[in-house]
C-alpha positions in Angstrom: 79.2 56.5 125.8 76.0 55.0 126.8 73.7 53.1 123.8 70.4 53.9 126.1 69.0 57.3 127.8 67.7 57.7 131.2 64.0 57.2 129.7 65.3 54.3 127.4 66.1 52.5 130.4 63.1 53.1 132.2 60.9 51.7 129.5 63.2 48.2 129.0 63.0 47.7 133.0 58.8 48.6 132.9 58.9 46.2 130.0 61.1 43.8 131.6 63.6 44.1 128.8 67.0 42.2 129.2 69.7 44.9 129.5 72.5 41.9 129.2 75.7 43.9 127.7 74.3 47.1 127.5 76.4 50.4 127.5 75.1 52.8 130.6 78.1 54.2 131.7 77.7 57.8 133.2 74.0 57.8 132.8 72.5 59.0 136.0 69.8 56.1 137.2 69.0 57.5 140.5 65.9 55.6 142.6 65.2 53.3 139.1 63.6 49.8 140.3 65.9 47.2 138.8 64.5 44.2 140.6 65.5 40.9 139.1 66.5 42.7 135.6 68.9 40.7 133.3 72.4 43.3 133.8 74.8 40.7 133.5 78.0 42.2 131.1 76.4 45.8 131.2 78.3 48.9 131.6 77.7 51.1 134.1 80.8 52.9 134.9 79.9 56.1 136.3 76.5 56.0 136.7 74.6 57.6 139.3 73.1 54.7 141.0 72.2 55.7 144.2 68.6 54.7 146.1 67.9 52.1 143.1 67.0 48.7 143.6 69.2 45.7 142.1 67.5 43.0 144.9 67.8 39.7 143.1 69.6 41.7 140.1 72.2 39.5 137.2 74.6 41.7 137.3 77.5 38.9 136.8 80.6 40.4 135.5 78.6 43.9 134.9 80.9 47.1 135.1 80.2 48.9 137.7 83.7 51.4 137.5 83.7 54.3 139.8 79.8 54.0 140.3 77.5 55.7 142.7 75.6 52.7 144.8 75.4 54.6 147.9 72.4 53.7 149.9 71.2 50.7 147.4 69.6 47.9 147.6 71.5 44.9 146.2 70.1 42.3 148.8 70.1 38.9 147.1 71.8 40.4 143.8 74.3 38.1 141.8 78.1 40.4 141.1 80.1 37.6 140.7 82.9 38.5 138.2 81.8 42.1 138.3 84.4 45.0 138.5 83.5 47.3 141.6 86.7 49.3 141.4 86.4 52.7 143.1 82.9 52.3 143.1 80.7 54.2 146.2 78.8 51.0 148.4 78.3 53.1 151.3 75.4 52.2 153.6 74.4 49.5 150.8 72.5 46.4 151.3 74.5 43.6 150.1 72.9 41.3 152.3 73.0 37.9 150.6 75.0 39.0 147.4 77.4 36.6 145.2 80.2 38.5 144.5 82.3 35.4 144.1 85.5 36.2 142.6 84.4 40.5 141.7 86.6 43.2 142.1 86.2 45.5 144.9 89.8 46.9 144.5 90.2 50.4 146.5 85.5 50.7 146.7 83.9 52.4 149.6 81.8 50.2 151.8 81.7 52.1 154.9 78.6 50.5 156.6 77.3 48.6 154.1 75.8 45.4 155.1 77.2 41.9 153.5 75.8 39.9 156.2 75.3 35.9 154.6 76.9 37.0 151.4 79.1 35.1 149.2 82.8 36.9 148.7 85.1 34.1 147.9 87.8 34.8 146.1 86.6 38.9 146.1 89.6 41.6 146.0 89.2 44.3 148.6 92.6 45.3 148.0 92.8 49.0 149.2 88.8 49.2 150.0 87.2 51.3 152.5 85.6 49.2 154.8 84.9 51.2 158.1 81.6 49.8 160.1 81.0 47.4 157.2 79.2 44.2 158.4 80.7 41.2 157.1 78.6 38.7 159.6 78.5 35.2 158.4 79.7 36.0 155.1 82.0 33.5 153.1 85.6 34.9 153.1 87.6 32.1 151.6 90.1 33.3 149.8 88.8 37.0 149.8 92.2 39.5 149.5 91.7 42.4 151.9 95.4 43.1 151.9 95.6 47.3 152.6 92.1 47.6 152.6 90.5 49.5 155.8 88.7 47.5 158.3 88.1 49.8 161.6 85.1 48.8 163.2 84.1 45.5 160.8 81.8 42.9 162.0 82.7 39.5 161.2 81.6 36.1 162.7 84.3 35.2 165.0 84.0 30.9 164.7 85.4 32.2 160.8 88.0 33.9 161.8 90.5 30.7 161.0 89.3 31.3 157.3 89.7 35.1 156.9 92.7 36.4 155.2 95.8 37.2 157.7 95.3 40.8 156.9 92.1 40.8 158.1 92.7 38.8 161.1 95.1 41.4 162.2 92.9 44.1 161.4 90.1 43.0 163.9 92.4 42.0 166.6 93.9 45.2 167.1 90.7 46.4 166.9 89.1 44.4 170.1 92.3 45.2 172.4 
C-alpha cells in the first residue's frame, strides 16, 4: 500500500523532495517529470509509469515489480540493483542506463533502446527482447539464458563477451 498519493508525489518532485524508500506501489504516475529525483530503495511495484521521465533518475535497487515503463524516458537513469521483474520497458529509452547487476528476469523490452548502457552482471533470464537495441552496451556477464532476442542489435566487435545464449540467438538470426 503506497505511503504517498498521486498529488503527494507531485508536490515532493515540484519541491524536489527525496522520495529515497518511499512506498508507491500501484499508484498510477502517468507522464509525472521525475528528472534527477532521489528514488533509490522506492517501491513502485505496479505503478502506472508510462510517458514519465526518470532521465538521470537514482533509482538504485528501487522496486519496480510488474511496472508499466512503456514508452519512458530513463536515458542516463542509475537501476543498478533494481528489481525489473515482469515489468513493461517497451519502446523505452534506456540509453545510457546503469543497471549493473538489476533484475530484468522474464520484463518486456521489445524495442527499447539500451544503446551505451551499462548491463553487467543484469538477469534477462526469460525477458522479452524483440527489436531491442543493445548497441555498444556492456554485456559482461549479463544472463540472457531463455530470454527472447529476434531481431536484437548488438555491436558485433562484443560479441566474444556476450553470453553463449545470446551469441546463438543473433547468429541464427543473420543466416
Amino acid at each position: 500500500m503506497a505511503d504517498l498519493s498521486r498529488d503527494d508525489v507531485i508536490e515532493h518532485v515540484r519541491n524536489k523532495v527525496s522520495l529515497e524508500h518511499a512506498d508507491l506501489s500501484g499508484l498510477d504516475l502517468r507522464g509525472i517529470d521525475f528528472r534527477r529525483v532521489n528514488l533509490s530503495g522506492a517501491d513502485l511495484s505496479s505503478c502506472r509509469l508510462s510517458g514519465s521521465v526518470f532521465s538521470e533518475t537514482n533509482l538504485t535497487r528501487a522496486k519496480l515489480y510488474e511496472a508499466d515503463l512503456s514508452g519512458t524516458n530513463l536515458a542516463g537513469a542509475d537501476l543498478s540493483r533494481a528489481n525489473l521483474q515482469k515489468a513493461n520497458l517497451s519502446e523505452a529509452n534506456l540509453a545510457n542506463v546503469k543497471l549493473v547487476n538489476a533484475s530484468l528476469r522474464q520484463a518486456d523490452l521489445s524495442q527499447a533502446d539500451l544503446t551505451n548502457s551499462d548491463l553487467a552482471h543484469a538477469d534477462f533470464h526469460f525477458a522479452k527482447c524483440a527489436r531491442t537495441d543493445f548497441r555498444r552496451a556492456v554485456l559482461v556477464e549479463a544472463n540472457f539464458s531463455k530470454a527472447f532476442l529476434q531481431g536484437a542489435l548488438h555491436k558485433r566487435r562484443a560479441q566474444a563477451h556476450l553470453p553463449r545464449r545470446f551469441q546463438i540467438a543473433l547468429v541464427r538470426r543473420h543466416h
